[in-house]
C-alpha positions as CSV (number, residue, x, y, z in Angstrom):
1,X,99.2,-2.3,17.5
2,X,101.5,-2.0,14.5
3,X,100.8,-3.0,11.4
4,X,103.6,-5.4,11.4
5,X,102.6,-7.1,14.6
6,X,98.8,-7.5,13.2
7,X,100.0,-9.0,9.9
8,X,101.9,-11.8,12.3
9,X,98.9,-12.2,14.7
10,X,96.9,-12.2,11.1
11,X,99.3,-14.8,9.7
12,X,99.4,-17.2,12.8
13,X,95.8,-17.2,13.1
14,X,95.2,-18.2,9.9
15,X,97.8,-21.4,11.0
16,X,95.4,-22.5,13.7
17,X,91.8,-21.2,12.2
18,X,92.7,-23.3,8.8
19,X,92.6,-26.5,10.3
20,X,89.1,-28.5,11.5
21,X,87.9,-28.0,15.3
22,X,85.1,-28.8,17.1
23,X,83.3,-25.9,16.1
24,X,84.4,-26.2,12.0
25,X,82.8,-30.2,12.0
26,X,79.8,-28.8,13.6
27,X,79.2,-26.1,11.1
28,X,79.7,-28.7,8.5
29,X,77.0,-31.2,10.0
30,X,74.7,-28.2,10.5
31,X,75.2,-27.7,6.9
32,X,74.6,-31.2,5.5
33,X,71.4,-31.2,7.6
34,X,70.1,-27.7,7.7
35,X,71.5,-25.9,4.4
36,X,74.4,-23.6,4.3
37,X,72.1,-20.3,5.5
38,X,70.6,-21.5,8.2
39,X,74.7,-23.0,9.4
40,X,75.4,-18.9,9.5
41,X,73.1,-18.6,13.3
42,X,75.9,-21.8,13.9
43,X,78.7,-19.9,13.3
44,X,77.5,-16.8,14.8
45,X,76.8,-18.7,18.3
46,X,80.1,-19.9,17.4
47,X,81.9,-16.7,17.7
48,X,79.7,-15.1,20.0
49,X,81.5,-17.9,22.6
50,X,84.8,-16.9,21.9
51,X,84.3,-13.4,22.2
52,X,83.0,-14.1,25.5
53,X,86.1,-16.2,26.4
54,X,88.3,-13.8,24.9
55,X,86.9,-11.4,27.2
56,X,87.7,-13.6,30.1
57,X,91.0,-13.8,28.9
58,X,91.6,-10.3,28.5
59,X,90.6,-9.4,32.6
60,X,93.0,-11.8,33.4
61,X,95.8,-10.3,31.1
62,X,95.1,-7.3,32.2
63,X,95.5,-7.8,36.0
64,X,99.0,-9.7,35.1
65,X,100.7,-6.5,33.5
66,X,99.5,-4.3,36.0
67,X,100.8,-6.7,38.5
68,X,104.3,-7.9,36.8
69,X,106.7,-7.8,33.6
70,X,108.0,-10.6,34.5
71,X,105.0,-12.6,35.4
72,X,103.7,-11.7,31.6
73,X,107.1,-12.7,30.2
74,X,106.5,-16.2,32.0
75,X,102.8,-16.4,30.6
76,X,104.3,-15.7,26.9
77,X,106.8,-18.6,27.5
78,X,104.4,-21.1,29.1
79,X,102.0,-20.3,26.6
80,X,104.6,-21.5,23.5
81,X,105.2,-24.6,25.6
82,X,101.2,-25.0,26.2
83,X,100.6,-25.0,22.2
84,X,103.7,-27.4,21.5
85,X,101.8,-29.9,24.4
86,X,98.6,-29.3,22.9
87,X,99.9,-30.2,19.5
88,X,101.6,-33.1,20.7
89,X,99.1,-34.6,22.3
90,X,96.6,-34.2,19.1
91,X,98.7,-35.6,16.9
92,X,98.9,-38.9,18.8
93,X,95.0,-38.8,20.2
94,X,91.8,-40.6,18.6
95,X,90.0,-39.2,16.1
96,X,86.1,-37.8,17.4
97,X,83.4,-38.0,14.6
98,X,80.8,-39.8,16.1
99,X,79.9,-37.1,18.8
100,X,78.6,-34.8,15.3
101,X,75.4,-36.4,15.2
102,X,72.2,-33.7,15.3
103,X,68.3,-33.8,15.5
104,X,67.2,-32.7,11.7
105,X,64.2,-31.6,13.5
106,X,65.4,-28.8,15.9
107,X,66.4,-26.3,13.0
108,X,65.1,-23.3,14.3
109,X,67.7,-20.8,14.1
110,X,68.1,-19.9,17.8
111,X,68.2,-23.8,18.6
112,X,71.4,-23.7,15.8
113,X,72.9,-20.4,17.4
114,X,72.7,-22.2,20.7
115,X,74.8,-25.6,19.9
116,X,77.5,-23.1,18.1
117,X,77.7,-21.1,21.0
118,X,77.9,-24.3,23.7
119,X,80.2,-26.0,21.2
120,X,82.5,-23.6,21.7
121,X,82.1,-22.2,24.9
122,X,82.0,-25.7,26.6
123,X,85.7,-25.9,24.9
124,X,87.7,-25.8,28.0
125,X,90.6,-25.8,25.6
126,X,89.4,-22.5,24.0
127,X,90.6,-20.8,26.8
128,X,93.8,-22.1,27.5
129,X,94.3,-21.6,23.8
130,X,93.5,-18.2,23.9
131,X,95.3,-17.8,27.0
132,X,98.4,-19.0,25.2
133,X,98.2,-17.5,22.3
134,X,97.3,-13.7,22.7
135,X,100.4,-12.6,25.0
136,X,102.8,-13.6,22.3
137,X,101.2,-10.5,20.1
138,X,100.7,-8.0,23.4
139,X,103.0,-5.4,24.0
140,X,102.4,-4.6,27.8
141,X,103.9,-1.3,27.7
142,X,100.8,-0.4,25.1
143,X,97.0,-0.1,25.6
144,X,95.9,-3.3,26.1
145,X,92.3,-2.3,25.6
146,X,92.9,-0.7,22.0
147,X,95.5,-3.8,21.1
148,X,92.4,-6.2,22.0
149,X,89.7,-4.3,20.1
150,X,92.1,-5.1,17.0
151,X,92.5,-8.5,17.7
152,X,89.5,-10.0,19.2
153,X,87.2,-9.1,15.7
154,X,90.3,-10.3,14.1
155,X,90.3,-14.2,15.2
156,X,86.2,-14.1,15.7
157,X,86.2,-12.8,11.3
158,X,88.7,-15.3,10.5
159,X,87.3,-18.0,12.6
160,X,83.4,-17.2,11.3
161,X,85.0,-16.8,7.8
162,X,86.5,-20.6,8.2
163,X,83.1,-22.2,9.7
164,X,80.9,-20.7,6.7
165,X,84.0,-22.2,4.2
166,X,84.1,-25.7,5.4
167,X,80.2,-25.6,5.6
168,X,80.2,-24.8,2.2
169,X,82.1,-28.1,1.3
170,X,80.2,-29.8,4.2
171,X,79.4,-33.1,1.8
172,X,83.0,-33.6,0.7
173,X,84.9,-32.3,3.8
174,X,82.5,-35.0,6.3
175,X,83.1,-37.8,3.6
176,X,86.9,-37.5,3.7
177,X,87.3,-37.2,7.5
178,X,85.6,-40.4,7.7
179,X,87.6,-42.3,5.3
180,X,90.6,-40.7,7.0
181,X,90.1,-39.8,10.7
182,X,93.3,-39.7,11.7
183,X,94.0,-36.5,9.2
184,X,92.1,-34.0,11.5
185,X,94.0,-34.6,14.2
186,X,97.2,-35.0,12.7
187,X,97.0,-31.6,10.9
188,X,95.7,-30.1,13.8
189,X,98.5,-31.1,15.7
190,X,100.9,-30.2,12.7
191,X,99.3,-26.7,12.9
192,X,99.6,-26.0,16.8
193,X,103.0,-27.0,16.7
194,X,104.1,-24.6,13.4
195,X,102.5,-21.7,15.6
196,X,104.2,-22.5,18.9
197,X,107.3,-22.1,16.9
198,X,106.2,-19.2,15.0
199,X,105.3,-17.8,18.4
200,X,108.8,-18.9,20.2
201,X,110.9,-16.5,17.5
202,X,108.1,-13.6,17.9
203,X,109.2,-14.2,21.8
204,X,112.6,-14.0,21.5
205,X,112.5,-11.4,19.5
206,X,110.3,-9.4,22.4
């Protein structure tokens, strides 16, 4: 993967790992209950799922450019018009706070990596995400292994790095959801939409 290319996977992660998901809003609960430390075994469960769904995503990459060119083409293109649906339909969905609720009791720090990890895993979106977004960076005429071992530690840093950040301002970040719920989803959807555009020129261009 060149340099170039990782910069523009770097830059349109950062677009879709800055904004509050499921996982983020746990981390910050975890935090308001447990302390910012013990939210770290949170965010490690956290990216310990989508490693494993990136993985997943991956085989099935794999098998496509062996198979077809074209059918990867096709999976770059549905995958801009996946994000611009996703956004879409954020932007005009209900906001989901009240689902954030944990047992102050259970703070032992395998109970903490396990909610991260089934947070995120038992995202069925996480994969269609993922499935969406990682053709738009791949060059099938390349290694796919060594283009996923930049990639994969990529998103999992940047999306670890984001958990620990918003648990950090846990108090302040929950308070203002709450006064405004309609803000997540909004700039989520805002979000999805800027990458599925960023992603439609990177297309283009490829």
């Amino acid at each position: 993967m060149s340099l170039e290319t990782w910069l523009a996977f770097v830059a349109a992660s950062l677009i879709l790992t800055v904004t509050p998901g499921p996982s983020i809003l746990l981390g910050v609960v975890h935090s308001l209950n447990y302390g910012t430390r013990k939210t770290l075994f949170t965010a490690l469960g956290d990216i310990s799922a989508n490693m494993l769904q990136m993985l997943l995503v991956a085989v099935g990459l794999g098998i496509v450019i062996a198979s077809s060119e074209l059918a990867f083409q096709v999976i770059k293109w549905a995958g801009v018009l996946t994000l611009i649906y996703m956004s879409l339909r954020l932007w005009r969905s209900e906001p989901r706070l009240e689902g954030l609720q944990t047992d102050t009791a259970n703070a032992h720090p395998m109970r903490l990596f396990a909610s991260g990890f089934l947070v995120a895993f038992g995202n069925p979106k996480a994969l269609i995400f993922f499935t969406a977004f990682f053709p738009q960076f791949i060059d099938p005429s390349a290694d796919l292994t060594g283009q996923l071992m930049v990639m994969c530690p990529t998103m999992a840093a940047l999306d670890f790095t984001f958990v620990m950040l918003y648990a950090l301002g846990a108090k302040r970040l929950l308070g203002f959801l709450r006064s405004h719920p309609k803000i997540l989803n909004r700039l989520s959807g805002v979000a999805l939409m800027s990458a599925a555009g960023f992603m439609g020129t990177l297309a283009r261009g490829g």
